[in-house]
N, C-alpha and C positions, 0 to 999 in steps of 0.2 A: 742469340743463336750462335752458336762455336761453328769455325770452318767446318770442322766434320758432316754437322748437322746439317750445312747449304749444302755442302759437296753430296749426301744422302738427297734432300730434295730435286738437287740439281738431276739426277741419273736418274730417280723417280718421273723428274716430266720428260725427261728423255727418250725415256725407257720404249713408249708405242713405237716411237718412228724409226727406231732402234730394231725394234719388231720386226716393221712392217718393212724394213730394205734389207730383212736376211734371206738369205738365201745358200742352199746347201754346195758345196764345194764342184761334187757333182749333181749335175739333174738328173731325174731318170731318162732311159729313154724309152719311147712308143715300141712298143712290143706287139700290140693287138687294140687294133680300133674299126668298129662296130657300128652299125646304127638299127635301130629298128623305130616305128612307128609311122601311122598312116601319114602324117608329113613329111617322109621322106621315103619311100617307096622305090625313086631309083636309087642307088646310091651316092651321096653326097660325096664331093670332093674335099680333102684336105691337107694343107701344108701347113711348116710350120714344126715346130717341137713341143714336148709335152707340156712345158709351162708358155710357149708364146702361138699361138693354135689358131687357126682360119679357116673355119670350115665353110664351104660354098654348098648352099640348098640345090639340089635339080630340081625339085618340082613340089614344093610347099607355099602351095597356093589357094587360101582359103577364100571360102563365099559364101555371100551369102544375101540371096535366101536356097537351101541347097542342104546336102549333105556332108559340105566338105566348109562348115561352119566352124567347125573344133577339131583345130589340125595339132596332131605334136610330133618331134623326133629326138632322140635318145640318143644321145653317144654315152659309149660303153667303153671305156681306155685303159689298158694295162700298163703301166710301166716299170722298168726293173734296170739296175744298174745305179742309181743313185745311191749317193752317201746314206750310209747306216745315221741313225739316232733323230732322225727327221718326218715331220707330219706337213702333210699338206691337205688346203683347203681352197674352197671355191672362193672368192672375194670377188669379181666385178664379171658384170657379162653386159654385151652389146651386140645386138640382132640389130640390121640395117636390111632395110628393107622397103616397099611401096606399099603404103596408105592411102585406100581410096573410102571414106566414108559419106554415104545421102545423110542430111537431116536423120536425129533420133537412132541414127545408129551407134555402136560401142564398139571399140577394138580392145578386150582385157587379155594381158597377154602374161603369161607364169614360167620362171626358173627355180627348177630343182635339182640340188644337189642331192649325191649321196654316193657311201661304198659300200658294195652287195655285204661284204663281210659283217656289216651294221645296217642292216636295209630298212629298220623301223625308225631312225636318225635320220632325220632330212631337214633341209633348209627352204623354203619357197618364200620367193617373192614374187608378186603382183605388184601390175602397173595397167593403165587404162589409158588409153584415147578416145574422148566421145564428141561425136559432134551435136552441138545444143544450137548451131548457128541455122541457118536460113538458108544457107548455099550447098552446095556439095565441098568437103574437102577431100584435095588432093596434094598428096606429097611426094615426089617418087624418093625420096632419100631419107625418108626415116628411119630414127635413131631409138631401140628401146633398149633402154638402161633399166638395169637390175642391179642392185646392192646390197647385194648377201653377208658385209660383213656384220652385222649383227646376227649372232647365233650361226657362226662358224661350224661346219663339220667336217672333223681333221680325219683323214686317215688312220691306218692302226703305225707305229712307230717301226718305219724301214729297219727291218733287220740288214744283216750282212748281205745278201744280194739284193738290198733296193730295192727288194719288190713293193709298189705302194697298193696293192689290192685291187680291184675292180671300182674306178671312178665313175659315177655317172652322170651325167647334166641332162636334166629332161627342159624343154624348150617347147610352151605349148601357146598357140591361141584360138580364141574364141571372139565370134562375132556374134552383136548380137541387136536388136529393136526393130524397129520398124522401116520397113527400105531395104534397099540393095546397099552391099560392103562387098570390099575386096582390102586382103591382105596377101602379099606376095612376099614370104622373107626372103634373104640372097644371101646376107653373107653371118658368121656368128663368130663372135671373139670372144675370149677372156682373158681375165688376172684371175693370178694362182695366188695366195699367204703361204709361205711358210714359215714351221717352227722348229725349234730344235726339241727334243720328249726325251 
């Protein structure tokens, strides 16, 4: 194998991590942020900018046995002003929150991405905590991790004002078996990808 050829490999294994620490000159910024769903009812607080983002839950707080077993809430975020020729995407989310499950109960809990502009394109992951033990668990600081970067959904390609479209992260859970649960989110993070299109 000729220099050229390693030097071609070499940039090839490079190339993800190369990906994955770009990021656009300018970032957008929050123009318009929203929430709607029965998990969040009064309005959530958040800080932060459009790619480093903290939203605080008021009152999503699910039970069960009860009607308030399958809670979700939706952020809706507009941003505009970023660099032209740029897609972005959902890659990691973290809902921190209180875990209280009896015996035989399940906490299954789901992140969805998507931009209205492409609203049949969406990404979800699911994740579970079940207790199969003998005791009650309780945690007050749990950590639910979602990793959406497999099957990425990018934005439409920032024209000249930045506008990246209508993003949305639906954030849902459901209880569910036999016994009494409680789930109480508090706080929700993410990581952005981007690309250059």
């Amino acid at each position: 194998m000729g220099p050229l050829a390693r030097l071609t490999v070499l940039m090839a294994a490079l190339s993800p991590s190369l990906v994955l620490s770009a990021t656009p000159d300018v970032i957008p910024q929050i123009k318009s942020i929203t929430f709607s769903g029965n998990g969040c009812p009064s309005n959530p607080r958040w800080v932060g900018t459009f790619d480093d983002l903290m939203i605080t839950y008021g009152d999503f707080d699910a039970k069960l046995p009860g009607d308030k077993s399958n809670l979700n809430c939706q952020v809706h975020i507009q941003g505009s002003g970023g660099s032209p020729g740029w897609q972005v995407a959902l890659r990691e989310t973290w809902v921190t929150g209180r875990v209280w499950l009896q015996p035989g109960t399940k906490l299954e809990y789901l992140t969805t991405s998507f931009f209205s502009q492409n609203a049949a394109r969406t990404n979800t992951k699911r994740g579970d905590i079940t207790n199969d033990g003998r005791s009650a668990l309780n945690d007050p600081g749990a950590v639910l991790y979602s990793d959406l970067s497999n099957g990425l959904v990018w934005s439409e390609c920032f024209g000249s004002d930045g506008y990246t479209g209508i993003f949305n992260v639906n954030f849902r859970s459901v209880l569910s078996g036999d016994g009494r649960a409680e789930f109480e989110a508090k706080r929700h993070q993410w990581r952005l990808e981007w690309r250059r299109c």
